[in-house]
Backbone as numpy.savetxt, mean C-alpha at the origin, in Angstrom:
# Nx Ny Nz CAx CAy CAz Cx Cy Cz
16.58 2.65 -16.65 15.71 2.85 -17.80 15.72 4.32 -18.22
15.86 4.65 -19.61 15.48 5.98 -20.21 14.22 6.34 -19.84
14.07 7.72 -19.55 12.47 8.43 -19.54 11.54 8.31 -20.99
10.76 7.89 -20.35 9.57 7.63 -21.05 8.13 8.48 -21.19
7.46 8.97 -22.19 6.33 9.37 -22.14 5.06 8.44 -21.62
3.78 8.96 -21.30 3.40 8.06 -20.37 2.38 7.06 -21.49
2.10 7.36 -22.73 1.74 6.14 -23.27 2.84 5.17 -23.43
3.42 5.23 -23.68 5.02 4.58 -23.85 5.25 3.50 -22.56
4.88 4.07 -21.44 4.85 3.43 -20.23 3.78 2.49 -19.83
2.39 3.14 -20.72 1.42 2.61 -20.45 1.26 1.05 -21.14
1.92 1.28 -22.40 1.88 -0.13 -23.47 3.14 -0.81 -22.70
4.25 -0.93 -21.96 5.20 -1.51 -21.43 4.57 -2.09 -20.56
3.29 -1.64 -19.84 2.87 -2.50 -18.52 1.96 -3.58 -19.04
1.21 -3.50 -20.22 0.52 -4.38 -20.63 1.78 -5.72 -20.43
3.36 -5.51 -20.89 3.95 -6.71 -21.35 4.71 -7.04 -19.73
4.16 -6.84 -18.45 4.97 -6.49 -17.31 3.81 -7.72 -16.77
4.86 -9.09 -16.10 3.93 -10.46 -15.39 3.62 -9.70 -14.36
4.26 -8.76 -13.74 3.94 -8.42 -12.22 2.67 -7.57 -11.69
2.06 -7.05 -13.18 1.55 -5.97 -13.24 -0.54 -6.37 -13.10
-1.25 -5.98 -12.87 -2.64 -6.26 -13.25 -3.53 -5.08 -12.37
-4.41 -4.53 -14.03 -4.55 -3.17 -13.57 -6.10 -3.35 -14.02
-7.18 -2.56 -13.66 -8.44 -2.29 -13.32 -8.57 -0.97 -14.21
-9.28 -1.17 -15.50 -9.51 0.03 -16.10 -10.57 0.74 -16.24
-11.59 0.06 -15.70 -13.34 0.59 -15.31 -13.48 0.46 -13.69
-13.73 1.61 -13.38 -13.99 1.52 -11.73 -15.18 0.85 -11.13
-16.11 0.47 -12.56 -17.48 0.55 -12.07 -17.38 -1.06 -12.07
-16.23 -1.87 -12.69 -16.75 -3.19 -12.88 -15.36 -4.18 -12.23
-15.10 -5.05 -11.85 -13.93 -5.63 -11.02 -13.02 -6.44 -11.68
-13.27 -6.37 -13.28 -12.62 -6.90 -13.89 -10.67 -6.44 -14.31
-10.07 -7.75 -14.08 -8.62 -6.90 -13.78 -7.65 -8.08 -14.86
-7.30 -7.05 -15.56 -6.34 -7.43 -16.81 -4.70 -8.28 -16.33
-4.10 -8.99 -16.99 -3.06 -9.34 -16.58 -1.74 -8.69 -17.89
-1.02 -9.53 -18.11 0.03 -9.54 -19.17 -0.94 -9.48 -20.27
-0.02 -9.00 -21.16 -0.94 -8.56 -22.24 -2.52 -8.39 -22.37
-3.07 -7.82 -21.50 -4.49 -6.60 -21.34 -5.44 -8.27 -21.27
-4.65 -9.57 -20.73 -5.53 -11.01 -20.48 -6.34 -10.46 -19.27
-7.49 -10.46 -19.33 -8.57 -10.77 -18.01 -8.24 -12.01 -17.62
-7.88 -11.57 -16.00 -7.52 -12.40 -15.06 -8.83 -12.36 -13.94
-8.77 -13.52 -13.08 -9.19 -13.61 -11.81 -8.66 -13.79 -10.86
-8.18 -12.37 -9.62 -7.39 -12.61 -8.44 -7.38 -13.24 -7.29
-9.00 -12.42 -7.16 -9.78 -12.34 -5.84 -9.42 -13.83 -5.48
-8.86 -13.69 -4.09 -8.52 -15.00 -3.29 -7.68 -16.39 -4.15
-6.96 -16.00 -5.24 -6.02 -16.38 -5.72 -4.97 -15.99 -6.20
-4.46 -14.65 -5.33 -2.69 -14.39 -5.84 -2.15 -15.02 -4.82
-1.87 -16.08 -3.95 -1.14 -17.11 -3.93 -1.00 -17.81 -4.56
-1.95 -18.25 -5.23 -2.11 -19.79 -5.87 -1.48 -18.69 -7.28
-1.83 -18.16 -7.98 -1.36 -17.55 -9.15 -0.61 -16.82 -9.75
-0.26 -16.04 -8.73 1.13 -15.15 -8.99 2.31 -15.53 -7.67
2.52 -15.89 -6.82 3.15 -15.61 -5.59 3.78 -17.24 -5.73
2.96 -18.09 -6.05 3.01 -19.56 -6.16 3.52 -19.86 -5.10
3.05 -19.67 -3.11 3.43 -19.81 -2.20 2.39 -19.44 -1.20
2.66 -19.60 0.29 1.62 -19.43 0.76 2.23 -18.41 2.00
3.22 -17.69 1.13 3.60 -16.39 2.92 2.60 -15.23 2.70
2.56 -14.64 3.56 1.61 -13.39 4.12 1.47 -12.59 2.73
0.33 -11.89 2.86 0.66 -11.19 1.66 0.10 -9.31 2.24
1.31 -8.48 2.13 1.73 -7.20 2.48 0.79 -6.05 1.44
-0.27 -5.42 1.69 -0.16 -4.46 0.95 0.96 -2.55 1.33
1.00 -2.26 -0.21 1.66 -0.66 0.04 0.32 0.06 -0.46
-0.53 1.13 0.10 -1.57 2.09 -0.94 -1.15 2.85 -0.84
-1.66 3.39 -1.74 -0.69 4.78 -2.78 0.53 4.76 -2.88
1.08 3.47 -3.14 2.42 3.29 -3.60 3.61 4.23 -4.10
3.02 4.86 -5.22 3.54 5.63 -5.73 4.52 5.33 -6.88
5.65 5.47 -7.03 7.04 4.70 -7.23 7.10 3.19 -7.00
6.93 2.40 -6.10 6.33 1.29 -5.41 8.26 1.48 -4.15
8.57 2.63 -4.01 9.89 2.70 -3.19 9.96 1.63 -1.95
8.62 1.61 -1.27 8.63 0.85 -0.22 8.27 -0.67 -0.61
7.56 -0.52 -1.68 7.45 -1.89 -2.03 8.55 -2.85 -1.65
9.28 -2.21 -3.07 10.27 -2.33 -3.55 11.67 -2.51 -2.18
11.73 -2.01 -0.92 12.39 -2.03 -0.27 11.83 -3.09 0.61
10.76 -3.29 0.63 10.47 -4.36 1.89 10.28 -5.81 1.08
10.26 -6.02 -0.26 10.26 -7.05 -0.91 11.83 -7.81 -1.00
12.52 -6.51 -0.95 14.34 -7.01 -0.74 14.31 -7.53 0.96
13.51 -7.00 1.80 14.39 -6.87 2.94 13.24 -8.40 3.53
12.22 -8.45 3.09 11.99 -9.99 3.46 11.58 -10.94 2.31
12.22 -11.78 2.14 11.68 -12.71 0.65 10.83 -13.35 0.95
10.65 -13.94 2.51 9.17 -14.61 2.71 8.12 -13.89 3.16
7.95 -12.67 2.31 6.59 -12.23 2.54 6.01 -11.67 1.22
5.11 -11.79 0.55 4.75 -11.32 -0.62 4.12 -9.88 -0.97
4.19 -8.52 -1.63 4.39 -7.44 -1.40 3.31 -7.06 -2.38
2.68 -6.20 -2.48 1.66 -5.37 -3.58 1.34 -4.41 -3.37
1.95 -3.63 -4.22 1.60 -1.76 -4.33 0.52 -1.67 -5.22
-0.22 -0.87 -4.51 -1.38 -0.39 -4.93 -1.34 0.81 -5.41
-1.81 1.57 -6.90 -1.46 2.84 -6.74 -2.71 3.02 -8.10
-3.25 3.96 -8.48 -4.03 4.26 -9.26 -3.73 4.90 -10.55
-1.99 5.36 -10.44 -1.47 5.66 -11.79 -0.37 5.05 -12.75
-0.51 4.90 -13.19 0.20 3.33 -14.06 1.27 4.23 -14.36
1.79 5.29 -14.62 3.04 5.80 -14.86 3.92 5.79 -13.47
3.68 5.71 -11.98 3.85 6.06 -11.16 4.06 3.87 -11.02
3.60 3.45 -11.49 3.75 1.90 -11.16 4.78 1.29 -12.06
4.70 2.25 -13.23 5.88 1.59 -14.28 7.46 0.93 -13.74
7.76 2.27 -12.91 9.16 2.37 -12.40 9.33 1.06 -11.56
8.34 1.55 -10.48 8.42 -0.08 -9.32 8.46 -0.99 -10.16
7.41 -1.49 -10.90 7.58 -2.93 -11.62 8.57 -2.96 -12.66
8.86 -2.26 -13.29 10.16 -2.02 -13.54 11.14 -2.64 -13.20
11.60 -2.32 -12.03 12.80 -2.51 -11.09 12.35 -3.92 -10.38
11.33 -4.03 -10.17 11.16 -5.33 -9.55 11.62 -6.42 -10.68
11.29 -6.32 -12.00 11.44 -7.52 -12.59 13.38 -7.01 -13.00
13.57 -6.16 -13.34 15.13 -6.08 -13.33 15.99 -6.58 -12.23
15.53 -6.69 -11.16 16.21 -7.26 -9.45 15.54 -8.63 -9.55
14.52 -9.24 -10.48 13.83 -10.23 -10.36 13.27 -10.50 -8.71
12.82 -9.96 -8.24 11.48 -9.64 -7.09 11.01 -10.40 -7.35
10.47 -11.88 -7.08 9.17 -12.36 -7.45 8.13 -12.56 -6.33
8.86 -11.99 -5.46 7.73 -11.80 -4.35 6.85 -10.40 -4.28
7.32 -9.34 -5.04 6.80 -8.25 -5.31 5.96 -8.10 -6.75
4.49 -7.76 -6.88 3.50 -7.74 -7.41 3.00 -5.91 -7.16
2.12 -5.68 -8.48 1.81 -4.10 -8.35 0.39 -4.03 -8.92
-0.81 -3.35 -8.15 -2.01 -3.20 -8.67 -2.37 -1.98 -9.08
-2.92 -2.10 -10.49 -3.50 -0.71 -10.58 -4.87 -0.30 -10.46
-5.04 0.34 -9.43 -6.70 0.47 -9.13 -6.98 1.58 -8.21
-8.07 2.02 -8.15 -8.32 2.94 -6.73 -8.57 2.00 -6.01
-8.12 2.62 -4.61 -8.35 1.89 -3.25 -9.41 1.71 -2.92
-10.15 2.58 -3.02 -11.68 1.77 -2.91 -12.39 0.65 -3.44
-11.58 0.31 -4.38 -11.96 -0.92 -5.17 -11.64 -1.90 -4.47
-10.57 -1.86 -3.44 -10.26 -3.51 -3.19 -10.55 -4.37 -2.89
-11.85 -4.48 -2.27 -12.34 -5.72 -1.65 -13.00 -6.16 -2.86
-12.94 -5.65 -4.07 -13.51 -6.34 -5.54 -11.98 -7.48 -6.00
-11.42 -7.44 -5.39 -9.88 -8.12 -5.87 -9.27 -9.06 -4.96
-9.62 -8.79 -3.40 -9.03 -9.58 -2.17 -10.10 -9.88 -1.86
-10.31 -11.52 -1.09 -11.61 -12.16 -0.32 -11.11 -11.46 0.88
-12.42 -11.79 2.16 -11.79 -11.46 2.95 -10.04 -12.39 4.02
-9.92 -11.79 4.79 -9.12 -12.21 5.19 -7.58 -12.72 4.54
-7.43 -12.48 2.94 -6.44 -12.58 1.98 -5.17 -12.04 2.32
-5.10 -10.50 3.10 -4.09 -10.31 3.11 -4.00 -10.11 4.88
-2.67 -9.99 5.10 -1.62 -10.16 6.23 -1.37 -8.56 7.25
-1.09 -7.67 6.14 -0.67 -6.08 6.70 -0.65 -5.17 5.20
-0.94 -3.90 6.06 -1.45 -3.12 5.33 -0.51 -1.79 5.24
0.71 -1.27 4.49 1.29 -0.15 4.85 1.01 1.08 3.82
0.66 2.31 4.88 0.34 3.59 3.76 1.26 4.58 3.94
2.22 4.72 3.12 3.42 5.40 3.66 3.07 6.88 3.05
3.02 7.74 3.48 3.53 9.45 3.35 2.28 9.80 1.98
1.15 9.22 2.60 -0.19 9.41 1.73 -0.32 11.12 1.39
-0.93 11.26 0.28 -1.67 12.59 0.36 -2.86 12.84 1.42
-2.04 13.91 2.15 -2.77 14.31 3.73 -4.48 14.77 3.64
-4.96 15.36 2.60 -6.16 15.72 1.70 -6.20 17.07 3.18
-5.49 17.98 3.29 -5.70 18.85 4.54 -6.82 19.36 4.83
-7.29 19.96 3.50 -9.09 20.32 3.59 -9.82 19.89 4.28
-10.47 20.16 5.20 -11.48 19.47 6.00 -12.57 18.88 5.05
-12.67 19.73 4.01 -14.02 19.19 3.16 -13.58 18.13 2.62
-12.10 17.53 2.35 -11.43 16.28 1.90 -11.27 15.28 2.47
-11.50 15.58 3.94 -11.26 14.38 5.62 -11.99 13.30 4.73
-12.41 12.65 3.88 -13.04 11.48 3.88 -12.39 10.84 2.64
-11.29 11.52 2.28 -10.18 11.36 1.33 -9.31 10.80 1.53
-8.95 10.99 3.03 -7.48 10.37 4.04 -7.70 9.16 3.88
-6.56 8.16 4.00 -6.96 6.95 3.82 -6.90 5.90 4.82
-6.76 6.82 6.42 -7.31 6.30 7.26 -8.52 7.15 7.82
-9.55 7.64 6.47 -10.88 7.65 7.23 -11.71 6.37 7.40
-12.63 6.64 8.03 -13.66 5.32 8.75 -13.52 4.98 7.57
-14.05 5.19 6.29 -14.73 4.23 5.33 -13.90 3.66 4.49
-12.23 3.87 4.87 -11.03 2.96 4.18 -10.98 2.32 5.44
-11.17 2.72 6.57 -10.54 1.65 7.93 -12.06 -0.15 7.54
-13.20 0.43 6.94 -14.51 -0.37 7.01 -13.49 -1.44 5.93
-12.65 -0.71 4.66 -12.20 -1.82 3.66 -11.69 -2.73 4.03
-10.60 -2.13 5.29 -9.58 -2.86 5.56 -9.88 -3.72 6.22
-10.54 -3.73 6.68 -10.97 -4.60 8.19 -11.76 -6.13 7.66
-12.31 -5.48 6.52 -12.79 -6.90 5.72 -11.49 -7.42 5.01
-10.81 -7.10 4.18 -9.21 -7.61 3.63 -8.42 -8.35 4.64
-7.94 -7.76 5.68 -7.36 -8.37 6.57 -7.59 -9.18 7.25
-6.56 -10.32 7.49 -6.66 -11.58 8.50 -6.94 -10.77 10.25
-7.48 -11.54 11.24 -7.97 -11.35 12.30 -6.90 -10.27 12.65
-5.42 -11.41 12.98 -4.27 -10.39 13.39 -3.95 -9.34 12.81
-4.38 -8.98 11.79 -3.67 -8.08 10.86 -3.26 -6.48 11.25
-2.26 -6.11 11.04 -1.70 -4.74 11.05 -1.64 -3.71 9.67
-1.95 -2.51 10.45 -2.05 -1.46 9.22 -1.48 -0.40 10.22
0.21 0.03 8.96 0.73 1.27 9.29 0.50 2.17 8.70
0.85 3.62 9.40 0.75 4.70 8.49 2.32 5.32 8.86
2.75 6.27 7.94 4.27 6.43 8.17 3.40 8.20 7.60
4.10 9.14 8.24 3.95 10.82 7.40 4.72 11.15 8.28
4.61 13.01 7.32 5.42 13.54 7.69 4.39 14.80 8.34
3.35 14.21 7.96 2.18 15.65 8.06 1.53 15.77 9.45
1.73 16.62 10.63 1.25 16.22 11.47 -0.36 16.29 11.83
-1.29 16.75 11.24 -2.42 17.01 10.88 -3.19 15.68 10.43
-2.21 15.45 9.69 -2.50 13.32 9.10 -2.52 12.93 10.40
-1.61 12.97 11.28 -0.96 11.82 12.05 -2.38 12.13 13.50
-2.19 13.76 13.49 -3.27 13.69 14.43 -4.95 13.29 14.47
-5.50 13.18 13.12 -6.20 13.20 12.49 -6.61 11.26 12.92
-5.61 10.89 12.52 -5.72 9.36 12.50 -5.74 8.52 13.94
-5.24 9.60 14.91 -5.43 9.14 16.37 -6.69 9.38 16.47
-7.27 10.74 16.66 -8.70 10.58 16.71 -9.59 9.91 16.00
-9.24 9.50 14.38 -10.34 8.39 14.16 -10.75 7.02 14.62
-9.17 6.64 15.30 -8.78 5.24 15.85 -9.79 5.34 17.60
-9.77 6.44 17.92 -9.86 6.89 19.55 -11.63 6.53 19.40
-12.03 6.79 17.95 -13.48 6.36 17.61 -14.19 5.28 17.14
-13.07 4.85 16.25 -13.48 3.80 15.41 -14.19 2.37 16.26
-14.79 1.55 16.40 -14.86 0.85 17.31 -14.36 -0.38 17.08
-13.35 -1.24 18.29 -12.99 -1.87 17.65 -11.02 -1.56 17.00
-10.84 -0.78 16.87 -9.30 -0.28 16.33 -8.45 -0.75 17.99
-7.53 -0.28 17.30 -6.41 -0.58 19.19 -5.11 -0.24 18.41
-4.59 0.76 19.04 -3.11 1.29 18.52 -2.20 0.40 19.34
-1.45 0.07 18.13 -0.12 -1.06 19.21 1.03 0.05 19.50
1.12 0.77 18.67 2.35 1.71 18.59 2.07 3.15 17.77
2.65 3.91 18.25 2.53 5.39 17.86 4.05 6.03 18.07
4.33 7.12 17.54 5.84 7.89 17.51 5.26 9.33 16.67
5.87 10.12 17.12 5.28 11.37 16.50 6.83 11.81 15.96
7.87 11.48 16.52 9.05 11.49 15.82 10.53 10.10 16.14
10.29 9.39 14.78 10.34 7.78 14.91 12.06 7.98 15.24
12.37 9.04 14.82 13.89 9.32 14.16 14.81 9.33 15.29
14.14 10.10 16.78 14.87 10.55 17.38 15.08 9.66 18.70
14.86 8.37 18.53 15.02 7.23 19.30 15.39 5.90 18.09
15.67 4.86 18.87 16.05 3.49 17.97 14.71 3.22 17.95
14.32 2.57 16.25 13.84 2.28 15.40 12.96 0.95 16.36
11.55 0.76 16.09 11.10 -0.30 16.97 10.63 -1.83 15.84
11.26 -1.14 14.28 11.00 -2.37 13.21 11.84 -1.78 12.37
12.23 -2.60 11.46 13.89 -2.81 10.50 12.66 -1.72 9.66
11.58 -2.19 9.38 10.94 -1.34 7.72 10.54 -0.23 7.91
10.72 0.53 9.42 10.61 2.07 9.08 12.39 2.61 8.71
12.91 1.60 8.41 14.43 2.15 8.02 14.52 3.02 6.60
13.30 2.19 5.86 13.71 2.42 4.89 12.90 4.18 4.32
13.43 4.36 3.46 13.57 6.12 2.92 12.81 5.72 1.79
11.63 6.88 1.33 11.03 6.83 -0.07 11.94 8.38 -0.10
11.98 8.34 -1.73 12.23 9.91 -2.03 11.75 11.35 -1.09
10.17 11.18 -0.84 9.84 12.40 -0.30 10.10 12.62 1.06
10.48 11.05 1.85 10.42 11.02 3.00 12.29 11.91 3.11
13.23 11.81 2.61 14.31 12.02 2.57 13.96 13.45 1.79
12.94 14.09 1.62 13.27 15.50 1.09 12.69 16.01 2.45
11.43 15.65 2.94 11.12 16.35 4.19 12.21 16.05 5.38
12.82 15.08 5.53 13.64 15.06 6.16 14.61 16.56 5.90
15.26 16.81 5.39 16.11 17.56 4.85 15.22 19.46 4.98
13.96 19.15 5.22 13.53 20.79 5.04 13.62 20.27 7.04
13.75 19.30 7.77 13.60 19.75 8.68 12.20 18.99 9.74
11.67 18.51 8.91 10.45 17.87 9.34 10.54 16.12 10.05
9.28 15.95 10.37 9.75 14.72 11.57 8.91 14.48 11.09
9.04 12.36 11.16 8.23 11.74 10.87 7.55 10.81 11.47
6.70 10.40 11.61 5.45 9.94 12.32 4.65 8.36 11.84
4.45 8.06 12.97 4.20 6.22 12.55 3.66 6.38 13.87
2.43 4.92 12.85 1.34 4.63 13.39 1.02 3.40 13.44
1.32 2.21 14.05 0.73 1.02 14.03 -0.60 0.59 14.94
-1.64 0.09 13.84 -2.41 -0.64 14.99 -3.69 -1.73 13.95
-4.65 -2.28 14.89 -5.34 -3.19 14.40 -6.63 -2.87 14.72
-7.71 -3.59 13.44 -8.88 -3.29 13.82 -9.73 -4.70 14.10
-10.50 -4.75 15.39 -10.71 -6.24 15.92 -12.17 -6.34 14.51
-11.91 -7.93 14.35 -12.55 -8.36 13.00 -14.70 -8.57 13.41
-14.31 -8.37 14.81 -15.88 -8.76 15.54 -16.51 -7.31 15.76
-15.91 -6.30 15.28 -16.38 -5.09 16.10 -17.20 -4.65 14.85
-18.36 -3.89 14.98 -19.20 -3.30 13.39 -18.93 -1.70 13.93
């Protein structure tokens, strides 16, 4: 696709099936194809996915790169990037409907919104790849594995459910052990502070977003985090 200005991008997503975006934060109402108010919550199987496999979130998507890579690399699992800027979602959905993806879907919303969109237990796994680290201490409640995104998730997710984090930042990575070491209830299945320099322990940290392949290249190591939060614990 030619570059686009971002109204330009913005009126293209109205005409995009894959797309359904949240334009008032204050209210849960979420638009489909052409700016149609839709209802998701506990029906994107039944309505978009038209199937009943797991359903994967990406937050802060970005690009939707990982989406977009783990929607190729399993067709029976259904994929949704989450990202809050519709120019930054254009591209992924984009490319998804050009590769025809129909297992890949893209939300536009802040993350804090989501349990206005998923019942509980709706989705399967949760991946936050190479988030903004918010380094500021006065920002720690910005990260998006602080307590009060781990409280979202824990309602979204099925019992089993998994939530990764992938960075490059080690401040993130340390940051997120100690919230887990607190949280009550969490349990790390897996940790790597550098995933690179041993064989790979899952096919989907194979895959490369843009930034992950630029920090690579200044030199930097990257870091993964798997684990679960038990659904009985408050």
């Amino acid at each position: 696709m030619s570059k686009r200005n971002k109204l330009q991008k913005f009126a293209e997503l109205l005409s995009y099936p894959n797309v359904y975006e949240n334009f008032n934060p204050m209210a849960p109402q979420l638009t489909g194809i052409n700016g149609e108010p839709v209802e998701m919550k506990g029906r994107w199987s039944e309505k978009h996915f038209h199937n009943d496999n797991p359903i994967v979130l990406e937050l802060a998507c970005g690009r939707g790169e990982y989406t977009l890579g783990m929607g190729r690399m399993s067709p029976n699992r259904n994929f949704i990037g989450v990202d809050v800027k519709g120019a930054r979602i254009w591209k992924g959905a984009g490319a998804a409907l050009e590769e025809n993806l129909e297992n890949v879907a893209f939300l536009r919303t802040r993350i804090e919104q989501l349990s206005l969109f998923f019942e509980p237990g709706e989705v399967s796994e949760i991946w936050i790849t190479f988030p903004d680290p918010f380094l500021r201490e006065s920002k720690a409640n910005r990260r998006l594995t602080a307590p009060r995104f781990l409280d979202t998730y824990k309602k979204l997710l099925r019992p089993d459910g998994l939530i990764h984090l992938k960075t490059d930042e080690p401040n993130l990575y340390e940051f997120t052990l100690e919230v887990l070491g607190e949280y009550e209830g969490a349990e790390i299945v897996y940790q790597d502070d550098d995933i690179y320099s041993k064989e790979l322990p899952m096919e989907e940290l194979e895959l490369k977003t843009y930034y992950e392949r630029m920090h690579l290249r200044e030199g930097k190591t990257i870091k993964y985090v798997r684990f679960k939060l038990r659904q009985g614990a408050q």
